[in-house]
C-alpha positions in Angstrom: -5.3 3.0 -0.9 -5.3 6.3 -2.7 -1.4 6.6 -1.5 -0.6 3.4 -2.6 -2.0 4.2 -6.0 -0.3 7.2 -6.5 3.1 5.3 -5.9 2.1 3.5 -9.1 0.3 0.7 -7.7 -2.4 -1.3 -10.4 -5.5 -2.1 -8.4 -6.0 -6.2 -9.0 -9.1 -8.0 -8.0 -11.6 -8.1 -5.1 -11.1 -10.7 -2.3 -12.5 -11.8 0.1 -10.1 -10.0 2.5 -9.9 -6.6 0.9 -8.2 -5.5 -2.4 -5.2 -6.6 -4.1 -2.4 -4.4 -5.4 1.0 -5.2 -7.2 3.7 -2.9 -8.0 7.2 -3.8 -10.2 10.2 -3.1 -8.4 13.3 -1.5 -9.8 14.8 -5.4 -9.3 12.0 -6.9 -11.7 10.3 -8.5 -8.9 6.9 -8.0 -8.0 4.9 -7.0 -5.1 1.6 -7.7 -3.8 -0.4 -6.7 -1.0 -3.8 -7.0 -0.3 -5.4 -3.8 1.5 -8.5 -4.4 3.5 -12.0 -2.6 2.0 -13.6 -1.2 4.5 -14.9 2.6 5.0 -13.4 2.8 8.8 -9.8 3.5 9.5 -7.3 0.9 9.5 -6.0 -0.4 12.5 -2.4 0.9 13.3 -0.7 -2.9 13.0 -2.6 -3.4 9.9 -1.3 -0.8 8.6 2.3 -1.4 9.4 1.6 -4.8 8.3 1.0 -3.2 5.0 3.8 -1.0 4.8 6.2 -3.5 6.0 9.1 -5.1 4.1 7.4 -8.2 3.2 4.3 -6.5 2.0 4.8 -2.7 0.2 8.3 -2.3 1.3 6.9 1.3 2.1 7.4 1.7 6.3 6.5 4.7 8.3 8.9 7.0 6.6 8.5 6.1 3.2 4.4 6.8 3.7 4.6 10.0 5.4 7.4 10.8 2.5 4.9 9.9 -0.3 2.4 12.2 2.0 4.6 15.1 1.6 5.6 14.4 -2.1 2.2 14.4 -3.0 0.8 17.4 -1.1 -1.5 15.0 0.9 -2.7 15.6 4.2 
């Protein structure tokens, strides 16, 4: 979550399933995802679930990218 917030994603409302966040794209579209809140990692296809196109358009790369832009560990 903290990742997703430094790539400029608001925090939106509680759900039932987790938390919602939305970004603007460059192409003026908008994307949400909803991110699971629980204290225990996430499971690894959850994850990718999130990062995938259809959700963040982050993947793999693009997270461990933001992890190195932003001096995280």
């Amino acid at each position: 979550m903290r990742i997703l917030r430094l790539d400029g994603w608001e925090e939106g409302r509680k759900t039932t399933h987790g938390i919602s966040y939305s970004k603007m794209m460059r192409d003026n579209r908008r994307r949400v995802t909803i991110v699971p809140d629980k204290r225990r990692s996430l499971r690894p296809g959850t994850l990718r679930a999130i990062l995938d196109e259809k959700q963040a358009g982050i993947g793999f790369d693009g997270l461990e990218a933001l992890i190195k832009q932003h001096g995280l560990k």
